[in-house]
C-alpha positions in Angstrom: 106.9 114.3 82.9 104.4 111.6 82.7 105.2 107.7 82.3 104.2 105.4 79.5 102.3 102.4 79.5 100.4 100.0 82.1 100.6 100.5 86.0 99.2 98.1 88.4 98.4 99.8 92.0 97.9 97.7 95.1 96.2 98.7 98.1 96.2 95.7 101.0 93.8 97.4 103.4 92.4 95.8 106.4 89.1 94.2 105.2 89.6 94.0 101.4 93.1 93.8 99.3 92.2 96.3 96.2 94.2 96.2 92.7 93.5 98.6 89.7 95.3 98.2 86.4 95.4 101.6 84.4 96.8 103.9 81.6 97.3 107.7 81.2 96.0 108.4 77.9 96.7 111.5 77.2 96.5 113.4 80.5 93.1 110.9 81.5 93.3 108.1 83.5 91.9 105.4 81.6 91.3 102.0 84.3 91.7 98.7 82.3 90.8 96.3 85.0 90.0 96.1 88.9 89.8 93.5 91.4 89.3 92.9 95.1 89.1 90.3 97.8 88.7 89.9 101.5 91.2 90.6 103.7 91.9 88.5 106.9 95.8 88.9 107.6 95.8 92.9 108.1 95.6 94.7 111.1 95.5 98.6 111.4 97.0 98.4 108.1 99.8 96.0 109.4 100.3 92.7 107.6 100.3 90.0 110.7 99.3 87.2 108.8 101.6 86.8 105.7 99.9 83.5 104.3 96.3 84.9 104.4 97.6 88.3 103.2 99.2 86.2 99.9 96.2 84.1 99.4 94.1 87.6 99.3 96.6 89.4 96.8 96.2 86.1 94.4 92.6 86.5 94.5 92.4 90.2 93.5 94.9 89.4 90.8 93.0 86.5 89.5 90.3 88.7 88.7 91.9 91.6 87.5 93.8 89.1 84.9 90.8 87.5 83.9 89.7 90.9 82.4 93.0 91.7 81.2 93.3 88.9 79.6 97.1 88.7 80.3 99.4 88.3 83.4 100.6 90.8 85.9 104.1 91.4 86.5 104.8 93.9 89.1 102.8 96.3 91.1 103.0 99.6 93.4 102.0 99.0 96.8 100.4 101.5 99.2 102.4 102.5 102.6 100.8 103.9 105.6 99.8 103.4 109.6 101.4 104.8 112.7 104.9 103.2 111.8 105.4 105.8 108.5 107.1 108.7 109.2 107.2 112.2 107.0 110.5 114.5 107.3 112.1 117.4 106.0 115.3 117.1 105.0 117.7 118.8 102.7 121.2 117.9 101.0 124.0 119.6 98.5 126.5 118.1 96.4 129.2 119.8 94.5 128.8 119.3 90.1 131.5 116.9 89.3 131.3 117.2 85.3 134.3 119.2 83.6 131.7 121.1 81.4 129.3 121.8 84.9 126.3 120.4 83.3 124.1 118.8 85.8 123.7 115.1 85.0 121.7 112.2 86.5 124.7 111.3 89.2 124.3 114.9 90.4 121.0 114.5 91.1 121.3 111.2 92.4 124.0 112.7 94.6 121.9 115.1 96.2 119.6 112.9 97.1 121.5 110.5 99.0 123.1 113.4 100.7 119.5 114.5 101.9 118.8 110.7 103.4 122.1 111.8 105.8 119.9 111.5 108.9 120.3 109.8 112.4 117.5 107.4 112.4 116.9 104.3 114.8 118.1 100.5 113.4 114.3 99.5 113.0 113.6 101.9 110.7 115.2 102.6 106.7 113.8 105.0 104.3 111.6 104.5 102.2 112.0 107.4 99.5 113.2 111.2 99.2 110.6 113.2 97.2 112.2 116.5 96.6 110.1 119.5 96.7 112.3 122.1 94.9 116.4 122.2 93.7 118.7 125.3 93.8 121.2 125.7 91.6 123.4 128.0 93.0 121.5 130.8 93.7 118.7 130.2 91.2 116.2 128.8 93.4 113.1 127.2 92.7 113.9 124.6 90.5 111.8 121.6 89.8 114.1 119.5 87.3 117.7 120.3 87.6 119.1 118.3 84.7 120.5 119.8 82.0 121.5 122.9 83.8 125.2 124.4 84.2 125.9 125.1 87.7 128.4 124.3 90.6 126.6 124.1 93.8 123.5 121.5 93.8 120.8 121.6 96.5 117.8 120.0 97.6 114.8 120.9 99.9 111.9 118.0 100.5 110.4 114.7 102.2 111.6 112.1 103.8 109.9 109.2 103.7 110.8 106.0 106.9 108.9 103.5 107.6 109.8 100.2 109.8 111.8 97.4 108.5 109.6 94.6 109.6 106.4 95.5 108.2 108.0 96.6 104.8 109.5 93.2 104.3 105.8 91.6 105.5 104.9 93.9 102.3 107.5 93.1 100.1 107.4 89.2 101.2 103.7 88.5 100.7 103.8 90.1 97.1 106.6 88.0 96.2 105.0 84.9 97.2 101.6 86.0 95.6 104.0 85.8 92.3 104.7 89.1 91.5 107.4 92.0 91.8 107.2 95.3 94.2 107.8 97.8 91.4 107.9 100.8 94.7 106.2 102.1 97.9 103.4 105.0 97.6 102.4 106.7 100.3 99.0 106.2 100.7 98.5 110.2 102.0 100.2 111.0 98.4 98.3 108.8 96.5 95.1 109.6 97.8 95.6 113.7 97.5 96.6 112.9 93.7 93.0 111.4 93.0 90.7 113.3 95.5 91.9 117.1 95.3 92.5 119.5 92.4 95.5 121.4 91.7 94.0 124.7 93.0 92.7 122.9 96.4 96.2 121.4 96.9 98.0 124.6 96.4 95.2 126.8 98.2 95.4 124.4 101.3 93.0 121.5 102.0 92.5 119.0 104.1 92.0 115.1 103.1 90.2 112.6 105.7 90.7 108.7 104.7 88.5 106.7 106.6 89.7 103.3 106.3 88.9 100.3 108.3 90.5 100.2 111.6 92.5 103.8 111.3 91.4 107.1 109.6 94.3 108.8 108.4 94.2 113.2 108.1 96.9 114.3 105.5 97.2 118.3 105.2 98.6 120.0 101.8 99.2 123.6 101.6 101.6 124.7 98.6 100.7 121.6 97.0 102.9 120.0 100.0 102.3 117.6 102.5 102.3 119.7 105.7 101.0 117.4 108.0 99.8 114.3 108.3 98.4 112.1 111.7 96.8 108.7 111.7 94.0 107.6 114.5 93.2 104.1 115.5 89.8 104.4 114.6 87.9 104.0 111.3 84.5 102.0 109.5 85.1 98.8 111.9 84.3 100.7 115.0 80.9 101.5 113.8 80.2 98.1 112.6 81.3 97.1 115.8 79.1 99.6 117.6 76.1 98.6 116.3 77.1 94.4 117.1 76.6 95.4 120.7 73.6 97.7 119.8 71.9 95.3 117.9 73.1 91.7 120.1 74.0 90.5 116.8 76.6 89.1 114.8 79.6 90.7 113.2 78.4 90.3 109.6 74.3 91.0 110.5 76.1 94.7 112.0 78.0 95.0 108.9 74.9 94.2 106.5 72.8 97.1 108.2 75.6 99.5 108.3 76.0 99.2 104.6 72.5 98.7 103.4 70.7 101.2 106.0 73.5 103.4 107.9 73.6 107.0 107.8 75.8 109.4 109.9 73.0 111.3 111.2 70.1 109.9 113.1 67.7 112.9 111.6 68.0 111.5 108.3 67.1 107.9 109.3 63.5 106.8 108.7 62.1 105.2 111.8 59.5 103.4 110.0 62.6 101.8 107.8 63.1 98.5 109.9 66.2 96.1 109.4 65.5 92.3 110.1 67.8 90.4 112.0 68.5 87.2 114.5 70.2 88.4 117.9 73.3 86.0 119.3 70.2 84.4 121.6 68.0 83.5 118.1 65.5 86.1 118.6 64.0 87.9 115.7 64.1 91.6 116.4 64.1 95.2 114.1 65.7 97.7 114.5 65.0 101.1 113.1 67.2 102.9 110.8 66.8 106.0 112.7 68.7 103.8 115.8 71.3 102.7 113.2 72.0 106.4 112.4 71.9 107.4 116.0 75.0 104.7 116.6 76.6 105.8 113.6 76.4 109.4 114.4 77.8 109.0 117.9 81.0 107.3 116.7 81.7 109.6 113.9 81.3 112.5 115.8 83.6 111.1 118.3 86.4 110.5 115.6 85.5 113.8 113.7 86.2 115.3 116.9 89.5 114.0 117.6 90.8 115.1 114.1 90.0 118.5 114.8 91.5 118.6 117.9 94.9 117.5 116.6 94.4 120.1 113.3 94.0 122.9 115.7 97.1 121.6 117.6 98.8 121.8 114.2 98.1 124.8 113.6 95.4 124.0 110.9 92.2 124.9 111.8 91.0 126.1 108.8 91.5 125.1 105.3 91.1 127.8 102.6 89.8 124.7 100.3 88.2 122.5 103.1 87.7 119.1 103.8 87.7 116.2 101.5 86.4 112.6 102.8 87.3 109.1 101.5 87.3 105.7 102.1 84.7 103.0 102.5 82.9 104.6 105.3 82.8 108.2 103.7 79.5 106.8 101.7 77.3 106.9 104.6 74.9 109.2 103.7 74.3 112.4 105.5 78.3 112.4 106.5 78.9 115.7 104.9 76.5 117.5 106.6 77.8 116.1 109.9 81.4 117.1 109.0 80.0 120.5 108.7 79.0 120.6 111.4 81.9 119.6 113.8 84.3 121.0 111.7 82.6 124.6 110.8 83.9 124.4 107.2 83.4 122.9 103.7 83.3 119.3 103.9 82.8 117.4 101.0 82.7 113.5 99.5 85.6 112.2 97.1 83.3 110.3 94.5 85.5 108.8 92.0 82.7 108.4 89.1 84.7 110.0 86.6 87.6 106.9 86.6 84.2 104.2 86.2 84.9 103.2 89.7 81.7 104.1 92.2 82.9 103.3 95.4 85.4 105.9 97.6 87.3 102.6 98.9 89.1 102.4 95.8 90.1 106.1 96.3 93.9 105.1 97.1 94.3 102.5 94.3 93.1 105.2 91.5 95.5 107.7 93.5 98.1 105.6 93.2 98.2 104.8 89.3 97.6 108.8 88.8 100.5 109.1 91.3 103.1 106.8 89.6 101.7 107.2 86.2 102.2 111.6 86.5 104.6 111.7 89.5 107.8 113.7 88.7 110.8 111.0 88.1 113.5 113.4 90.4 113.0 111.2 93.1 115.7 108.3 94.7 112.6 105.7 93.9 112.2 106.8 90.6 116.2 106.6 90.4 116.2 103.3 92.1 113.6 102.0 89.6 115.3 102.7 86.6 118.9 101.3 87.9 117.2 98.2 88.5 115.7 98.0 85.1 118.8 98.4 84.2 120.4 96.1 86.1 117.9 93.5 84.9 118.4 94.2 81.2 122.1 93.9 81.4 121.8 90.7 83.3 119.8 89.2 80.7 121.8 90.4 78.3 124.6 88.7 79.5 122.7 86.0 80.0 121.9 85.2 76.6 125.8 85.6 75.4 126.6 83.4 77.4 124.0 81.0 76.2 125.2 81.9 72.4 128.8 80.7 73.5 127.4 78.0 75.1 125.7 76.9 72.0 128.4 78.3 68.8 130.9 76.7 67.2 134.5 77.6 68.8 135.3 78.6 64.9 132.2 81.2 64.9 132.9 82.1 68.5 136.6 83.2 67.8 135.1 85.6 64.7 132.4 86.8 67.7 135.2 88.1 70.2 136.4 89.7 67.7 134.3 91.8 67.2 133.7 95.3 68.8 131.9 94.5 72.1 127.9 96.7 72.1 128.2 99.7 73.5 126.2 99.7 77.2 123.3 101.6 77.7 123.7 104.9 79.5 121.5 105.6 82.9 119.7 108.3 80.8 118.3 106.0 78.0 116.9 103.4 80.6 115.7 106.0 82.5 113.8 108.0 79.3 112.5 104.4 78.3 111.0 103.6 81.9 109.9 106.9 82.9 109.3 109.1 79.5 
């Protein structure tokens, strides 16, 4: 089941807020519009700084509006860092219709009876995404509704995050002027956008190399088997080569992204970069030397990754490794994943979408996430009972404006007549989510 119409994805990483505005046309992703901005008020992926984080969001959707050429109204928001958590749960629910028919309510049911889990006061959670349903003992079951049964069941993820930093989310886009439309796991997004079907199901392994963390996410079964998140990503390396290079932060960062490469071999030390130390002395230095810092760090972090997937249990991947994120363009850093991890590692490049740069790997995976994503899920649920919510209000809203404003003649013949018939969940539900 795909949804209809315009989705705009939000990803407020630690150097740069991202937004994409897209459409699914037909099975493609078609992106309308994208925008970024600098980011000063995230830390590993934590919003500390809610008035810097607002002024970046407005920026990225300034521009994106200026192509669009109209106003954004809500957006989906990436979730991730050390404070997510990823559980299995499961729940059942008895069918309460007279006929047995599985209905919305049922499936709603279930769900809430799979959040039934002793969790700490700082935390809340965030969505269920089930995996499969059994109805009765008819197992295997992806869409429930519609079905005659008497036992409903539910196997899947649980997804918690900390209270705090999802109101610092949900705060700072609210202030930037818009509405949270839902949370996206980042590791769900990104494995929507950067693996195939076959690599999902076969079992692969995706490396996010953000800016201060680099996140490993693990799908066999085209599930999310394990996921682990390191305090290191592309900032170490710039920050590497500062000290390297007794130089400024943004000098480090310029010959990182105009000469780095992850492996010294493939540097050219006749390829010189110009720069002014911290002292005011004019030095080069070799892009050879640049590699060799690089190399030194990444191996370091490629290192630790495989250490926890082999204390996983996940060695190996049938389908390999995938790598993404802003750092992943460093030339040469395939070949050096090869070489740690003794298996295919290869680059997400997402050219196909018109966008050339891996960073905006989790924005694209989110609008293909929301824009294809199943709607059995509580946030799909949630979603449409506050559309709901919001259309009745306004309803009301406006009869009570019409009273307001008609003649107590006209508004006796208007109570007279046979109040409209509500919407049902189901209609809302097939408008918002096909």
């Amino acid at each position: 089941m795909e949804t209809k119409g315009t989705i705009a994805a939000l990803d407020i990483g630690t150097s740069e807020v991202k937004l994409i505005v897209g459409e699914l046309l037909g099975g493609t992703l078609n992106v309308l519009a994208e925008g970024s901005a600098p980011s000063a008020g995230v830390k590993r992926g934590v919003i500390v700084d809610i008035d810097q984080t607002v002024h970046a969001i407005k920026q990225a959707v300034t521009e994106v509006e200026r192509t669009l050429g109209e106003p954004i109204g809500e957006v989906y928001v990436a979730i991730s860092g050390e404070h997510i958590q990823v559980k299995d749960c499961q729940g059942m629910t008895s069918i309460k219709g007279e006929d047995n028919e599985i209905t919305d309510d049922d499936v709603k049911d279930v769900l809430h009876s799979a959040m039934v889990m002793r969790i700490p006061n700082e935390l809340s959670v965030v969505d269920v995404l089930p995996k499969t349903f059994t109805v009765d003992q008819q197992t295997e079951i992806t869409d429930p509704r519609g079905m005659i049964g008497y036992r409903l069941e539910v196997t899947g993820k649980l997804i918690i995050g900390a209270k705090t930093i999802l109101h610092s989310i949900k705060r700072s886009i609210e202030r930037a002027g818009l509405e949270l439309a839902g949370y996206v796991l980042e590791s769900l997004a990104v494995s929507r956008i950067a693996a195939s079907i076959d690599e999902l199901e076969l079992g692969v392994g995706i490396i996010d190399i953000g800016h201060e963390t680099t996140t490993l996410s693990i799908y066999e079964k085209n599930d999310l088997v394990y996921s682990t998140t390191l305090p290191y990503g592309g900032d170490h390396l710039t920050r590497d080569l500062t000290y390297k290079m007794n130089c400024k932060y943004q000098d480090a960062k310029l010959a990182k992204e105009e000469y780095g490469v992850a492996l010294e071999a493939l540097g050219d030390p006749e390829e010189k970069v110009s720069y002014v130390t911290i002292n005011g002395e004019h030095r080069f230095e070799p892009q050879s030397e640049i590699g060799f810092v690089l190399e030194a760090r990444l191996e370091e972090i490629f290192e630790m990754i495989q250490k926890r997937m082999t204390q996983a249990g996940y060695a190996h991947m049938n389908s390999g490794l995938i790598l993404c994120g802003g750092s992943s363009s460093l030339p040469g850093i395939d070949q050096l994943g090869k070489r740690i991890f003794k298996q295919s590692v290869n680059v997400y490049q997402p050219a196909s979408l018109g966008i050339r740069h891996p960073k905006y790997a989790v924005a694209a995976g989110m609008l293909r996430y929301v824009l294809s994503r199943s709607a059995v899920s509580k946030s799909g649920f949630d979603r449409a009972e506050e559309k709901e919510v919001v259309a009745h209000g306004r309803e009301q809203d406006a009869l009570l404006m019409n009273e307001q404003a008609t003649p107590v003649r006209e508004e006796r013949s208007t109570r007279e007549q046979p109040p409209k018939e509500k919407k049902s969940f189901s209609s809302f539900f097939e408008k918002f989510f096909g």
